[in-house]
NUVOVEX-393890 format. One record per residue (C-alpha): residue in three letters; x, y, z. Coordinates in steps of 0.02 Angstrom, whole numbers, padded with zeros to 5 digits, always signed. Each point is the difference from the previous one (the first is absolute). Layout:
N
ALAXYZ ...
END
This chain:
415
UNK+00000+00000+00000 UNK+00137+00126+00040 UNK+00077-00034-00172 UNK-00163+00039-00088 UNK+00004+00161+00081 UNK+00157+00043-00049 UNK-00032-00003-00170 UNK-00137+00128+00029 UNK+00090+00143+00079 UNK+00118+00052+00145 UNK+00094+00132+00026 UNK+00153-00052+00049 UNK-00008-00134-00131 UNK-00018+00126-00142 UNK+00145+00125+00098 UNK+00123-00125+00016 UNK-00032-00070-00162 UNK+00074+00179-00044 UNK+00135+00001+00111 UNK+00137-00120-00050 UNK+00036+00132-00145 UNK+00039+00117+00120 UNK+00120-00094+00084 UNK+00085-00042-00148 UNK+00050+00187-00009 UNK+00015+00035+00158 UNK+00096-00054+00162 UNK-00161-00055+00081 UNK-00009-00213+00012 UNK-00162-00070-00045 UNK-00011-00038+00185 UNK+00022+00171+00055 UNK-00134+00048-00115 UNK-00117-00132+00070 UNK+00015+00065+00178 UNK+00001+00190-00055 UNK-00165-00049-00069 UNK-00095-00132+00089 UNK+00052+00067+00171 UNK+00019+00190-00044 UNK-00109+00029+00170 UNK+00105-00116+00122 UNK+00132+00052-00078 UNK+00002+00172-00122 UNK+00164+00026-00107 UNK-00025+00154-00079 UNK+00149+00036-00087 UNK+00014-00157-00083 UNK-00196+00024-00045 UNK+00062+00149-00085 UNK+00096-00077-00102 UNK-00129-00130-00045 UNK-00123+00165-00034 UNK+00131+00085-00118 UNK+00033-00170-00116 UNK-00171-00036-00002 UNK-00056+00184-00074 UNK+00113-00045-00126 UNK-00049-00162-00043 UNK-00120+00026-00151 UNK-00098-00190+00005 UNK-00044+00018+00156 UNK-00067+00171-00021 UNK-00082-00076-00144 UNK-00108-00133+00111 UNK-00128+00114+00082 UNK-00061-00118+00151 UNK+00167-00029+00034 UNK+00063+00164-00017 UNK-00173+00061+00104 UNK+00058-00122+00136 UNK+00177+00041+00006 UNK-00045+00188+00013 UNK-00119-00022+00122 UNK+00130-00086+00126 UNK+00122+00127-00024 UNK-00122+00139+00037 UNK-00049-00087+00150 UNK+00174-00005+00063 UNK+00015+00184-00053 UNK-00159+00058+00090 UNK+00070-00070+00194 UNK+00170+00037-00028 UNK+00009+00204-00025 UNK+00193-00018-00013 UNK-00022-00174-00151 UNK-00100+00152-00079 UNK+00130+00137-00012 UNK+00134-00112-00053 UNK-00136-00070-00136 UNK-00026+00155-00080 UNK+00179+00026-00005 UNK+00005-00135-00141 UNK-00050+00120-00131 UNK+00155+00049-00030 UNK+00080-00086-00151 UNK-00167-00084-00062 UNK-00072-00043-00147 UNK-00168+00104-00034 UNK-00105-00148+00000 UNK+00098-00037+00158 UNK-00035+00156+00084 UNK-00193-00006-00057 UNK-00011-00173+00085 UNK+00097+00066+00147 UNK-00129+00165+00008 UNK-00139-00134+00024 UNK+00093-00100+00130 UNK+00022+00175+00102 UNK-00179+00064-00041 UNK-00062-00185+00066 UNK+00113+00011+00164 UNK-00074+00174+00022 UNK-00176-00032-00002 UNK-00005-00193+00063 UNK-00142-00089-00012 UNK-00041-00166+00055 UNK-00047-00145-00145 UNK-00187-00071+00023 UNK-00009-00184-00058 UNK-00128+00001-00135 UNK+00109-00133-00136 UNK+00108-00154+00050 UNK+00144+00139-00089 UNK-00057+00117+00129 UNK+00079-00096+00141 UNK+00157+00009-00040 UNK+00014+00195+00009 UNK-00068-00057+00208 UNK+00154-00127+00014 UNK+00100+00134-00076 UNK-00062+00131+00142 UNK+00021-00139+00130 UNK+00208-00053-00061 UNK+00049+00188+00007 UNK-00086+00072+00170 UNK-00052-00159+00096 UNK-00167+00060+00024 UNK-00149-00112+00050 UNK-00117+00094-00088 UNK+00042-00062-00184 UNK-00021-00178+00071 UNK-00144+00024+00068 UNK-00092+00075-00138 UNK+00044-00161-00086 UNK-00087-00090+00137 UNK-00153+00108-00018 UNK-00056-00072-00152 UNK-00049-00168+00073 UNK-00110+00126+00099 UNK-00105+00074-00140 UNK-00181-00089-00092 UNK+00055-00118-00135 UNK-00094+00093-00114 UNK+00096+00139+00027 UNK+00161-00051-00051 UNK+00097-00103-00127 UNK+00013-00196+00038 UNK+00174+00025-00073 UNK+00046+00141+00125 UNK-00040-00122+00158 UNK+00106-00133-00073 UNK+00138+00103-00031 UNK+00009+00057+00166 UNK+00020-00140+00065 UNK+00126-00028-00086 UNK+00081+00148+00022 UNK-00027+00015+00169 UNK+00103-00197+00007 UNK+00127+00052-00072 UNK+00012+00165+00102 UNK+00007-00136+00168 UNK+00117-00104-00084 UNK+00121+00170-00025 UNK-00028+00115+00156 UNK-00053-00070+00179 UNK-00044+00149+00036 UNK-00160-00035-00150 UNK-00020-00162+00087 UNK-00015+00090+00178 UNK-00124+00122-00071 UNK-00123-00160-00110 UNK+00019-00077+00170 UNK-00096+00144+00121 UNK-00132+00032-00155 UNK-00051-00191+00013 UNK-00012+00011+00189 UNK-00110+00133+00009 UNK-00102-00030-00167 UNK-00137-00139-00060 UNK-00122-00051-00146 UNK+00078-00002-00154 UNK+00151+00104+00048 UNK+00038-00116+00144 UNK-00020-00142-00145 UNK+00119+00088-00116 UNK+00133+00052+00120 UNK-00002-00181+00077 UNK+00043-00069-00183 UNK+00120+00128-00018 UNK+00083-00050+00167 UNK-00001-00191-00040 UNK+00085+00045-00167 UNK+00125+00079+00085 UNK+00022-00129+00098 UNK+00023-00165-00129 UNK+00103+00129-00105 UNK+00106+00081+00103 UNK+00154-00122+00024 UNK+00030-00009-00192 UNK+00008+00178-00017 UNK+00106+00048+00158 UNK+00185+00010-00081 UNK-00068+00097-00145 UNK-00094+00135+00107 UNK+00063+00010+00126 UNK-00158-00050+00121 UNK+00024-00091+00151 UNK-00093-00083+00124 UNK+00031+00139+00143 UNK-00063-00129+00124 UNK+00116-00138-00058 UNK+00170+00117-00015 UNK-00039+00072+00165 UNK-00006-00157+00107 UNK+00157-00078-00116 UNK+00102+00189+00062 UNK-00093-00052+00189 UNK+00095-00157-00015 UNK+00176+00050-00063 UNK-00008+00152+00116 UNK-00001-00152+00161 UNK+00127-00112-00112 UNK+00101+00174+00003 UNK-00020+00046+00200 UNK+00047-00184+00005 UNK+00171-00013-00094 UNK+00059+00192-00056 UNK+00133-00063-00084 UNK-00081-00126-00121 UNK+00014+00087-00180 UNK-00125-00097-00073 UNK-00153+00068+00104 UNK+00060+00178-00033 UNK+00002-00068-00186 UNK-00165-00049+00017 UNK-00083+00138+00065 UNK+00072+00096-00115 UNK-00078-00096-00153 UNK-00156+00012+00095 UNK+00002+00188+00023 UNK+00065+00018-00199 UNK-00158-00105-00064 UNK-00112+00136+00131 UNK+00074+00131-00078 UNK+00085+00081+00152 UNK+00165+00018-00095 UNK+00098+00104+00153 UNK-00042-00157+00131 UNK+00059-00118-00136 UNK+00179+00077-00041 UNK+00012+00017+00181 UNK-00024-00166-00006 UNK+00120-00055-00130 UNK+00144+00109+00060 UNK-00015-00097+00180 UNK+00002-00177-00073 UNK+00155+00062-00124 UNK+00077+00095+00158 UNK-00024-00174+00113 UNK+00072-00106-00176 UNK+00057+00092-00152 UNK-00027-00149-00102 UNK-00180-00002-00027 UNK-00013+00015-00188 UNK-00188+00018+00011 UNK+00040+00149+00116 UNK+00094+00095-00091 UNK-00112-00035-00174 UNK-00141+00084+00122 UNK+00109+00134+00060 UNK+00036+00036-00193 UNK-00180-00006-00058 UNK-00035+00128+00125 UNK+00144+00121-00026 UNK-00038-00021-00177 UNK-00149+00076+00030 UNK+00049+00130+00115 UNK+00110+00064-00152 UNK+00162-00069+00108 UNK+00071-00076-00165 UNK+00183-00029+00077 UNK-00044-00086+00154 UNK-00130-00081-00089 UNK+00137-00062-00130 UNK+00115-00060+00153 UNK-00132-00100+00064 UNK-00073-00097-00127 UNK+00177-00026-00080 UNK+00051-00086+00187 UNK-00170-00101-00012 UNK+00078-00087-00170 UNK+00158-00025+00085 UNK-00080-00101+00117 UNK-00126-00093-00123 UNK+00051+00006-00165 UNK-00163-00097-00056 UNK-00119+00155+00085 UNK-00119+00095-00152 UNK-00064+00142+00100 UNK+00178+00095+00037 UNK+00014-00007-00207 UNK-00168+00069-00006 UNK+00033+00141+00124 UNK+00179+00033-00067 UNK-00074+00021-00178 UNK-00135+00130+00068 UNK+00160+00091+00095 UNK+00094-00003-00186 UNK-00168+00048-00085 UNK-00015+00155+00098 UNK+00157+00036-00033 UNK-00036-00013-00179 UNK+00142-00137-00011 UNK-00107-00109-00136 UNK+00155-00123-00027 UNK+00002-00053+00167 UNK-00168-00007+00041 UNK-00042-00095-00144 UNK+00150-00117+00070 UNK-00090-00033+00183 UNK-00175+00021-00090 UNK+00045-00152-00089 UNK+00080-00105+00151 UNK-00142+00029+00095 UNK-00121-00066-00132 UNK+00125-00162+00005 UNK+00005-00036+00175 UNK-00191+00024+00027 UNK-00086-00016-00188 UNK-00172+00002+00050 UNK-00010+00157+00091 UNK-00093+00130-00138 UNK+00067+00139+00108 UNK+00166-00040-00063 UNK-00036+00009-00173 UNK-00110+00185+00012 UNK+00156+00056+00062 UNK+00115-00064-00143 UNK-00160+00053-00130 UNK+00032+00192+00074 UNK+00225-00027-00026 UNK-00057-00028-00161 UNK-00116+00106-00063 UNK+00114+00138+00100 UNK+00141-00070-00144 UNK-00141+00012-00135 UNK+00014-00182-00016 UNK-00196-00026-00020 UNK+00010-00161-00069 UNK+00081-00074+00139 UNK-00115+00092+00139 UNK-00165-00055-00088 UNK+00068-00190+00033 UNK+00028+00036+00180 UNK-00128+00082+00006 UNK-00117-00142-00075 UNK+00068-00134+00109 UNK-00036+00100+00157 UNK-00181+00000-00053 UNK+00034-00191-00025 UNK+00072-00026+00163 UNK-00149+00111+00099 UNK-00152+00016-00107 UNK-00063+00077+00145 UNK+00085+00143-00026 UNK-00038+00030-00196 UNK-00089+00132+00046 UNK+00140+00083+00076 UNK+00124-00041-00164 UNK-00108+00005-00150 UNK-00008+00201-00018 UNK+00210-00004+00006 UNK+00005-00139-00120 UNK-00116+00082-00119 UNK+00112+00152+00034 UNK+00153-00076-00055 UNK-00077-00104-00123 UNK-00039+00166-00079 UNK+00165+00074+00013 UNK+00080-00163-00087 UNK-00114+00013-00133 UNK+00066+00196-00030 UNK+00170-00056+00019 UNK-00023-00132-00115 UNK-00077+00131-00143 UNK+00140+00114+00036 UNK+00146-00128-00045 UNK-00107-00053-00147 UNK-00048+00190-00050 UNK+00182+00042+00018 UNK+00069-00167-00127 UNK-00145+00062-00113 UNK+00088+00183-00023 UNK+00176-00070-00008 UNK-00042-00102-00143 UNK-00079+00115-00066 UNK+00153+00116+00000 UNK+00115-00144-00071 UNK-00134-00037-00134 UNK+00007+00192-00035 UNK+00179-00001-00012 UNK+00033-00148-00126 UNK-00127+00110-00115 UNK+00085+00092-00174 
END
């Protein structure tokens, strides 16, 4: 059921299906990008939106798709609207613009100015709510969703209710804070809302474990009794490096990234070689823009394990940033071979490439991440028919450019 909603619309689907070209000319990882937008509320970034903002006025396709663009806008304005400072340093992007640029930015601004709240009238409509809800953290967006289990059935659009369940899944899946909020509206509701929130909540439920790496939902109950547990392990034996090893992985997957380097940098302090350790202490310096320690770390975590794909991965994100294609491409590639069915591995390689104009070789990687997580097509398909496109164009130009030199030569050999 979740999949068949999200082929019908989601925000963060269509934004992030956007995204990976933006990393691809930028210094920001497609996991960077993922938190910037998925947890802008727990978590706002605003510089680094900024530069998300100023490559996607200039990106002309996505300008071109107007629910997407509507969406995208809309999330920025709401960002804009609560943060009085995000909006000064927005309208500062005006300078050096295109004028198609600066007419989409002068909508953006006029949007943030005079905010309004989206009403959920169209299964499209939701996603400018879940847009609202991933830049502020407000309940209200959620909760209008909710309301529409509330209305007369002849008042709305079968299509709408279905869709927000959906939506509203996936939303619990994502954020606990979503769950938290489906969770006191099903307490104090009943009739067909009570109905409709209880089938949202037992979706959650049978769904949640197969989604949990990707989204980075947990069960908040489960992760804090396994942090109860370590904690006594810890009071127990201080100076067992595994428990503070533990914890830390615990507090990484919860998204509490401070307690989790913390963590890390106790168990390496108490025994240096932990390659695990010091791949986690890398992942998060990497993004904390701490590229040299990050480098250190990951490069110790290979001289411990040789066989170990995630320091590869990391180390070609630290060499991407740096724009350092060669070797990125290098560890882009050893990570695929030590751990060849992880599709992350292979969006990251697609982006080397396409950053190298090699679009031949990103729509392959690109294609077998899709193969390796149809799940995620959603996610992919826009960047693959974006590269597609651009190795098509390339492809003209070489055979444009052979059509004028012979041409020439055939010009030349003429009396």
């Amino acid at each position: 059921m979740l999949k068949s909603y999200l082929k019908v619309s989601l925000f963060l689907a269509m934004l992030l299906a956007f995204l990976p070209c933006v990393f691809a000319q930028s210094n920001i990882t497609p996991q960077e990008m993922r938190e910037v937008v998925m947890y802008y509320y727990q978590k706002p970034q605003p510089d680094k939106l900024l530069i998300i903002v100023r490559m996607i006025l200039n990106e002309v396709e996505v300008n071109k798709d107007t629910t997407r663009y509507a969406t995208i806008k809309h999330f920025i304005s709401a960002v804009a609207h609560k943060d009085p400072l995000f909006l000064a340093k927005l309208k500062s992007l005006d300078i050096d613009l295109t004028d198609s640029a600066s007419q989409i930015l002068a909508l953006i601004l006029e949007e943030a100015n005079n905010f309004r709240s989206s009403q959920p009238i169209l299964p499209e409509g939701l996603d400018l709510l879940w847009s609202e809800f991933t830049a502020t953290g407000d309940v209200e967006p959620v909760k209008k969703i909710i309301s529409i289990f509330d209305r007369a059935e002849d008042q709305i659009n079968p299509s709408l209710i279905q869709a927000a369940k959906m939506s509203l899944s996936v939303g619990a899946l994502m954020h606990q804070r979503v769950h938290d909020i489906i969770g006191e509206a099903y307490r104090s509701s009943q009739g067909i809302m009570k109905e409709s929130l209880l089938e949202v909540l037992k979706n959650v439920d049978t769904q949640k474990r197969g989604y949990a790496g990707r989204y980075g939902y947990s069960d908040q109950k489960f992760v804090d009794e396994k942090i109860v547990r370590i904690n006594q392990a810890i009071e127990a034996n201080p100076q067992d490096e595994n428990n503070y090893l533990s914890r830390g992985i615990a507090y990484a997957n919860n998204q509490e990234i401070e307690n989790a380097l913390s963590d890390f940098l106790k168990a390496l302090e108490l025994n240096p070689n932990l390659p695990v350790a010091h791949n986690y202490v890398c992942w998060i310096y990497v993004n904390q823009d701490r590229l040299e320690e990050a480098k250190g770390h990951c490069e110790k975590a290979l001289e411990l394990t040789e066989n170990y794909g995630a320091p590869h991965y990391n180390l070609a994100t630290i060499f991407l940033k740096r724009k350092e294609y060669r070797e990125a491409l290098d560890h882009a590639t050893k990570a695929i071979e030590f751990e060849p069915r992880n599709f992350d591995r292979y969006l990251l390689r697609a982006g080397i490439y396409e950053s190298q104009g090699d679009f031949l070789a990103a729509t392959k990687d690109l294609k077998k991440a899709i193969e390796l997580n149809p799940k995620e097509e959603i996610f992919i398909k826009n960047k693959l028919e974006d590269v597609e496109e651009k190795l098509a164009r390339s492809v003209a130009g070489i055979v444009l450019s052979h059509g004028e030199k012979g041409a020439d030569e055939n010009q030349g050999d003429t009396p």
